[in-house]
N, C-alpha and C positions, 0 to 999 in steps of 0.2 A: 863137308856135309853139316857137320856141328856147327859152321858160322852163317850158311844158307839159313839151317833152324831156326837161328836165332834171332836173325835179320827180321825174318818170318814173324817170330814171338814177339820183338822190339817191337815190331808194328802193328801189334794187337790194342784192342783197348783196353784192355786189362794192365799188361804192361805203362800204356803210356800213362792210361791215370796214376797206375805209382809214380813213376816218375814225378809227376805233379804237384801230389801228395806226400811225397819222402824225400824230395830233391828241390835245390832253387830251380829246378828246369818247371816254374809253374806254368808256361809259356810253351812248353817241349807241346808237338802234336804229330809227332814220329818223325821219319828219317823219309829225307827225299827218295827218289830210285836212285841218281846219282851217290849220293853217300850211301847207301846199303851196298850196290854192286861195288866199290871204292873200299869200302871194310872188307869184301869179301874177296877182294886182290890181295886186299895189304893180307890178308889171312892166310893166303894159297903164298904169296910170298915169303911171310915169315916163317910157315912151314916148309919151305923148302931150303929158307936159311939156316932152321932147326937141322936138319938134313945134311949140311953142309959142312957145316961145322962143329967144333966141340961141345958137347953140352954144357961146358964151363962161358964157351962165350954166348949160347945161348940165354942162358941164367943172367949175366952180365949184361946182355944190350937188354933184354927184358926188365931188367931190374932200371935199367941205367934211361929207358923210355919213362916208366910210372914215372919216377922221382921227377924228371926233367917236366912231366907232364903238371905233375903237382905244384912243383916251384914256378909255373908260365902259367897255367890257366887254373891252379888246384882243384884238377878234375884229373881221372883217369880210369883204368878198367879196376881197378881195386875199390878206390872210392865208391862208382856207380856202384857195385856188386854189393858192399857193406850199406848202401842207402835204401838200394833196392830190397834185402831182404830186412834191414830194420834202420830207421829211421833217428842218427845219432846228431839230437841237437849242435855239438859241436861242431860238428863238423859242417853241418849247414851251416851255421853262422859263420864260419870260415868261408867258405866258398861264398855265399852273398856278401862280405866284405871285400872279394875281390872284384865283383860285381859293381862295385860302386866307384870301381877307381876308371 
């Protein structure tokens, strides 16, 4: 229900002009349906992988997704979250230098 909500908020305009404004997504103008209903799989999945298994390998594939995410497109659900509520020069410039390559 938390990743419906959110789906829902992402695609507000309020949301995406942050985005815009605290993020290189100055281009972002929300999420397809296809990608909202797609995060909202991977979410009902990853919770049932939480479910599944130990909480130790939960922490680990979670942990082991950001990084991998960072080091391939240096974006992820941490990133966005810290951009989102405050807007860290560094780290922009980081991510639009990988923009350029």
């Amino acid at each position: 229900m938390l990743e419906a909500a959110w789906e829902i908020l992402e695609n507000s305009p309020f949301i995406i002009d942050r985005y815009r404004a605290g993020t290189v997504s100055v281009n972002y103008y929300g999420d397809t349906i296809v990608n909202s209903l797609s995060d909202t799989l991977t979410a009902i999945v990853g919770f049932l992988f939480a479910a599944w298994v130990p909480p130790v390998a939960t922490i680990a594939v979670g942990v082991a997704i950001e990084v991998g995410l960072a080091i391939a497109i240096r974006d992820n659900l941490a990133l966005n979250i810290v951009m989102l509520i405050h807007e860290v020069p560094w780290i922009k410039a980081w991510q639009a230098a990988g923009q350029a390559h």
